[in-house]
N, C-alpha and C positions, 0 to 999 in steps of 0.2 A: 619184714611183714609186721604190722603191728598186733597191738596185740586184741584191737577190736577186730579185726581181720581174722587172727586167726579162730577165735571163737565165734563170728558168722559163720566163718568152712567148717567148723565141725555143725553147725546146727542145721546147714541148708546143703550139706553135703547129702543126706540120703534120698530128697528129689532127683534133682540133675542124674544122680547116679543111675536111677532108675528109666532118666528118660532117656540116658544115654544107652544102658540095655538095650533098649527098644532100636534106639538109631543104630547101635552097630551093625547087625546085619544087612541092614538097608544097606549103610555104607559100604560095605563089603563087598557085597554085589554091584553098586552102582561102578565102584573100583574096579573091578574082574570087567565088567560092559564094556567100561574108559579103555579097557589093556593097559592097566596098573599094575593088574598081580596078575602071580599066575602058579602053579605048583611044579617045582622041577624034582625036587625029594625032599624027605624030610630034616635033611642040614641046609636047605636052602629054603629063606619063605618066596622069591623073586625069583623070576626069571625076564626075561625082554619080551613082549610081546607087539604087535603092532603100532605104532605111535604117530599116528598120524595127526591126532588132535596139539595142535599148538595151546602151549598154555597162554595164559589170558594174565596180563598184567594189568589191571586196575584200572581202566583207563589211563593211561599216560599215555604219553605219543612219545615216541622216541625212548622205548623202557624195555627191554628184553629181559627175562630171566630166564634161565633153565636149569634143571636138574639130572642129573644122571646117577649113574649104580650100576658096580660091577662086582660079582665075585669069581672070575677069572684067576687062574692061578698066577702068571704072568702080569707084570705091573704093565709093561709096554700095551699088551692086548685090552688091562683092566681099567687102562686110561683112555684107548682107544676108545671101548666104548662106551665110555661113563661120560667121554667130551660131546660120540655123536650123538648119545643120546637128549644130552643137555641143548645142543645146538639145531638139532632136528626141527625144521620148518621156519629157522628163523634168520631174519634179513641181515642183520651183522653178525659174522662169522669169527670178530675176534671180538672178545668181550674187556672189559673195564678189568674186571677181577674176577678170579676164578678161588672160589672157596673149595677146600680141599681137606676133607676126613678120611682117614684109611687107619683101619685099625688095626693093633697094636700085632710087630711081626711085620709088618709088610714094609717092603723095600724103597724106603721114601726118595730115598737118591732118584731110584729109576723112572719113581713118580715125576717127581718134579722136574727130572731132563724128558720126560715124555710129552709133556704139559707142555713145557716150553717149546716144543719142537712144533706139536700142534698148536698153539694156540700164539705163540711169537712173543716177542719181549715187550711190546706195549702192555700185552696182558697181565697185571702186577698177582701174586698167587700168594694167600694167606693161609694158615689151618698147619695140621698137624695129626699125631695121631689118636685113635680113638681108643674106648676100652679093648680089650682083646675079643669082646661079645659081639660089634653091633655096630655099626653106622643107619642113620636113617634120613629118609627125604619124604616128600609128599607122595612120590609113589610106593612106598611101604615099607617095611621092616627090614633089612638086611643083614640076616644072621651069619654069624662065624662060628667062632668055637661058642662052646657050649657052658665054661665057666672061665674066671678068669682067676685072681690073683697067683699062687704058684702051684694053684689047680688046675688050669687048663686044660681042658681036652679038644681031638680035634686040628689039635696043633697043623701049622700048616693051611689051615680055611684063611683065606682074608676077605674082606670088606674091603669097596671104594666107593662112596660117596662126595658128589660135587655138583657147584652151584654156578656157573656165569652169570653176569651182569653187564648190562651196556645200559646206561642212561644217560641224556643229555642233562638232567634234573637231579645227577646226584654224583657229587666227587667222591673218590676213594681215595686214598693215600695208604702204603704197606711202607712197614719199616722192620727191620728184625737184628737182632746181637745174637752174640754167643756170648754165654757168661765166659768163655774164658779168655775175651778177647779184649777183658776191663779188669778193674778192680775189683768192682763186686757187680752183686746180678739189680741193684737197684742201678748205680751208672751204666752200664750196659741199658737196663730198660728206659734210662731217659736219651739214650742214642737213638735208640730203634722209636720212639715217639719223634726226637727232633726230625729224624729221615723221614718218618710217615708223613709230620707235615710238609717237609721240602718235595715229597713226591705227590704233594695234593697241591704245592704250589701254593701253599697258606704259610702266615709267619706265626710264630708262638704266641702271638695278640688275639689271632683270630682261630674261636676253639669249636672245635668242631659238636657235632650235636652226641657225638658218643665215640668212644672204642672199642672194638674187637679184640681181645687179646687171646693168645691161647701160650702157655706157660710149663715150664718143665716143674718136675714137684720138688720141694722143697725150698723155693725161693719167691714164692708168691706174692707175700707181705713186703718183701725188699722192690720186687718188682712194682709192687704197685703204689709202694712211695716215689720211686725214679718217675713211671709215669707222670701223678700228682704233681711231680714238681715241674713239668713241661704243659699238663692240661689244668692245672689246678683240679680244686676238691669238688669242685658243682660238676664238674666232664664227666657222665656218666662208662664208666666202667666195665665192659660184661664181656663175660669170655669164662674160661674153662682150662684147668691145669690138663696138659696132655694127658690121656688116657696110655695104661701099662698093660702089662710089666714091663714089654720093650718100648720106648716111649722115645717121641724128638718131633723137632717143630721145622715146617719149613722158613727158608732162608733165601735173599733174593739170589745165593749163587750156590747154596749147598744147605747141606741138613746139618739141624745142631741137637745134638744130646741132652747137652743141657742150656737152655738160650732161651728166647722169647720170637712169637710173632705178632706183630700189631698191626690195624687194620685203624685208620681214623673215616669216620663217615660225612659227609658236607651235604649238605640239604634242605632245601624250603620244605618238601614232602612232612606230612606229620609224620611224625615218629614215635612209636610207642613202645614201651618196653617194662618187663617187671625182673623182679630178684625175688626167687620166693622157698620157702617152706614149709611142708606140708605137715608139722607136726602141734601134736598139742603140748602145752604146758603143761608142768607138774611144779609151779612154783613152791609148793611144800616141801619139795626136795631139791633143797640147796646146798652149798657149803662154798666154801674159800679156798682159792689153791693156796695153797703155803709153803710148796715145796716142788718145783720143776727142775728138769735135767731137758736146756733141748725141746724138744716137740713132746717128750714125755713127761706128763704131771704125776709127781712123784708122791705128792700126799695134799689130800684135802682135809680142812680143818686142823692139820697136825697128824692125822691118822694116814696110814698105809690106803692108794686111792683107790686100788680095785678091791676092796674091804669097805668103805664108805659108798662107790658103785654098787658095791653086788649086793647092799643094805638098801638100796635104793629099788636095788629089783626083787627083793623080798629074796634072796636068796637065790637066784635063775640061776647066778653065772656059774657057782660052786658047784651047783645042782649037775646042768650041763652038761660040765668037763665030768663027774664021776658016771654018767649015766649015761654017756656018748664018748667025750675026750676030743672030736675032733674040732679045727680051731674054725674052721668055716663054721659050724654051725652056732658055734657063738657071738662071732662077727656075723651073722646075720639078725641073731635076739639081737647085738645092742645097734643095728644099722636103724631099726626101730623105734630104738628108744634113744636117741642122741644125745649128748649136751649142750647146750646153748649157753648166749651170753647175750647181755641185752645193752640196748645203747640207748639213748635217750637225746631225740634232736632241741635246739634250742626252743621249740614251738611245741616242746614235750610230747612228740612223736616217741612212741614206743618201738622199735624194730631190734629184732631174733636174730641172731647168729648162730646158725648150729656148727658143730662139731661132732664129727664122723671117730668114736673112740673102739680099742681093743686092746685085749690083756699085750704087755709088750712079752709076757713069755707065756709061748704053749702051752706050758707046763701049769704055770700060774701058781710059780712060785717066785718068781721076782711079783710083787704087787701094784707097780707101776701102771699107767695105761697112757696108752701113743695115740696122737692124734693128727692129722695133716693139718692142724693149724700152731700156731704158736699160741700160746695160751701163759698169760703172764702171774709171776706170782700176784697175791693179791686179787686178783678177778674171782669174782661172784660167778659161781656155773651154775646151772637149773637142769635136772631132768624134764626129757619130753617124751612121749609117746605118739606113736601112728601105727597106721596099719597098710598095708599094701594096696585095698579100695582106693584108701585117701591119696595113697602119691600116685596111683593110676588116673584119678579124676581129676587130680591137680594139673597131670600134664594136659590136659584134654579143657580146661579151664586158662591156659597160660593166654592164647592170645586176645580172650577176653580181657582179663586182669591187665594186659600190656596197656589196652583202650581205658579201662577202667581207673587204674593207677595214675595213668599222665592225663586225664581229662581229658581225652578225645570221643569225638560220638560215636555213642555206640557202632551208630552204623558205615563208621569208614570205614572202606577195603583198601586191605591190604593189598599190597604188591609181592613182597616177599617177606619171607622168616627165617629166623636165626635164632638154633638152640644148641644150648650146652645143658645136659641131665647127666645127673652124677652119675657114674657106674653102681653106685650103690645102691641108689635108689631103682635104676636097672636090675640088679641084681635082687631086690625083695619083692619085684614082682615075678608073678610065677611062669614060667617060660610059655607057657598055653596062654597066657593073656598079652605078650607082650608084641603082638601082630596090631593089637588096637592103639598103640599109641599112637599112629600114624592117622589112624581112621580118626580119634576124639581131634586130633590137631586139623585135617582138613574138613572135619564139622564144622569148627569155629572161622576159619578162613575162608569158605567155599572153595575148597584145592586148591589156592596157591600158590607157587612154589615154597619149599622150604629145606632145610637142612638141618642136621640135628649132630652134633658128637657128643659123646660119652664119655665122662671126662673122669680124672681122681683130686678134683677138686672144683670148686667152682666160685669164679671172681666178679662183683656185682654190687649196686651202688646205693646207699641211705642218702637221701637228701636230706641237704643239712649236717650232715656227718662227713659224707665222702665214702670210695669205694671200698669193699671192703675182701676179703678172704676167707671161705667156709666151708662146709662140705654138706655132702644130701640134702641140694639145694638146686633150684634150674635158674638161667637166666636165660630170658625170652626178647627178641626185640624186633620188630617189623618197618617195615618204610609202607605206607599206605599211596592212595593216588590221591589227587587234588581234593581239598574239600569243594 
């Protein structure tokens, strides 16, 4: 995001916000009408209710999408009805590709031999899993447990969310590795690109309008130089590191731990898409890493880092731990306040990189702080600040931005949507608001279809730079119908 960008969102964020007050209940209710939602108890926001309304794809002819959602304790049952539900009223019965979120805990094996059983081996199946909180579609929220990192409660809830697709107007191609079936996880990820274009039946010449990925944690940046080196730097990017604690992606014959799945998209269709961050700057507080270990930055400026951080936050983090001690609630103040890194395109484009940081010890007596990104000596970081308003109206603004960002008019519709929202940013909203993401996303679409996973990191592309790797971030991308 640049950074003229992000100072409009904070100046013209408390309109929209206000008018969206007003729209949520509307939407809420129009939703409950549809047989969208419905209340089954209070660990579940969803249950199934009548569906006889066919969703509506954009005008295209020959264009099916659909959605499903299950929280079934059994995978076989959870799949059963998350396929019928997706496929309900519509004329092709196997689809192109079946996108596939289930969150963290659930039994991806039995997933993915369920799938394939219904849906047959034309149908190529990309995705993986989500946070341990949450999968979500156009039809609503779909809660699980109730926190996640090695807090979880609830243990045992799962989440399934999934998307079919048939179009005669748009090719897919799926490819996937296991890191451990190469050298490293960047040659594995330029396999799993080469196979996605041999199964879209395109050569390495011809690049597609974008990729899907979804990625195990820890190997993000390798991943997405292997990519690169198969779509080049202009190939936009977007996807989302699997969602944990127990985390894996699927695979065209089995599930991998640690691997990739990639998804390449082919299409005249416009296609819209953003990478974004909801925070503001605090470019007065800066400093230099000078000292990393690994994903942990060990000192900024020369000084001890979580001493230079907690200076930055007037003292919170110190505060905190004597006045609380527990480590969630302090990975929640800095999920808030992030770090960033900034890039500058040849055409001196500004765009934000954040990074999702935390004390590496409880105790916060080692000074260190761990980030899911790599973060290199020498890099200039900046503190940012938000608030949980801002990344709830951000999601609810994404598939404007997607139109706004790529120059499309305003007024093309959509077909369908694909989102990856950090878990973290999940995690700072407050669990009574988090039923409206779904409603702000089918505001701006007119319902539809869409998918959403919850990720512990998130993969997504600077033009003129190339893709990139960050966190409390969303990637948003849609295929529209004709202009």
């Amino acid at each position: 995001m640049t950074r003229r960008k992000i100072n409009l969102w904070s100046k013209k964020l408390l309109i929209p916000l206000a008018l969206l007050v007003v729209a949520i209940p509307i939407g809420i209710l129009l939703l409950h009408l549809w047989g969208g939602w419905g209340k089954a108890d209070e660990k579940s926001a969803l249950v199934p209710k009548e569906r006889g309304v066919v969703q509506q794809t954009g005008g295209v002819p020959g264009t099916e999408v659909g959605t499903g959602w299950s929280t079934k304790e059994n995978p076989a049952e959870a799949v059963t009805e998350a396929v019928q539900m997706a496929l309900e009223g519509k004329k092709y019965q196997v689809p192109d590709l079946a996108i596939i979120f289930a969150t963290s805990g659930s039994d991806l094996r039995s997933i993915l031999s369920k799938t394939q059983e219904l849906l047959g081996e034309k149908t190529m199946v990309f995705g993986g899993t989500s946070d341990s909180r949450a999968v979500m579609t156009n039809k609503g929220f779909v809660r699980a447990t109730q926190r996640a990192y090695e807090q979880a409660l609830m243990e045992g809830k799962r989440g399934l969310a999934l998307m079919t697709i048939k179009s005669k107007d748009i090719i897919f191609g799926v490819g996937s590795a296991s890191f451990s079936d190469y050298r490293s996880p960047r040659e594995a990820s330029r396999a799993a690109a080469l196979a996605a274009l041999k199964k879209a039946g395109k050569s390495p010449e011809e690049k597609p309008r974008a990729a899907l990925v979804t990625i195990t944690i820890g190997s993000e940046e390798e991943a997405i130089g292997g990519i690169e080196e198969v779509l080049g730097k202009s190939t936009p990017i977007l996807g989302g590191t699997a969602g944990g604690p127990a985390l894996g992606v699927f695979g065209e014959k089995g599930i991998y731990d640690e691997g990739i799945s990639l998804a390449v998209i082919y299409t005249d269709l416009p296609v819209g898409w953003t990478f974004e961050g909801g925070f503001d700057p605090v470019e007065a507080r800066s400093g230099v890493v000078t000292k990393v270990n690994g994903q942990a930055i060990v000192e900024i400026d020369h000084r001890p880092a979580l001493d230079v951080y907690n200076e930055w936050l007037d003292g919170k983090i110190d505060r905190l731990y004597k006045e609380i001690g527990k480590p969630d609630v302090i990975r929640d103040l800095l999920t808030l306040n992030p770090l960033y890194r900034k890039y500058v395109s040849s055409n001196r484009q500004t765009f934000f990189l954040f990074s999702h940081p935390w004390p590496k010890d409880s105790t916060l007596r080692d000074r260190s702080i761990m980030t899911s990104t790599r973060i290199k000596a020498g890099e200039r970081i900046y503190l940012s600040r938000g608030t949980w308003e801002t990344l709830l109206n951000r999601i609810g603004k994404l598939p404007r931005m997607a139109k706004t960002d790529r120059g499309l008019d305003p007024q093309v519709e959509p077909v369908l949507g694909i989102a990856f929202v950090c878990g973290g940013v999940l995690g700072a909203i407050p669990d009574t608001e988090r039923d409206k993401m779904p409603v702000l996303i089918n505001h701006a679409t007119n319902g539809v279809p869409f998918i959403a996973n919850f990720t512990w990191g998130e993969q997504g592309h600077f033009p003129g730079i190339g893709s990139k790797h960050g966190n409390l971030l969303t990637s948003f991308i849609f295929i529209a119908g004709k202009k």
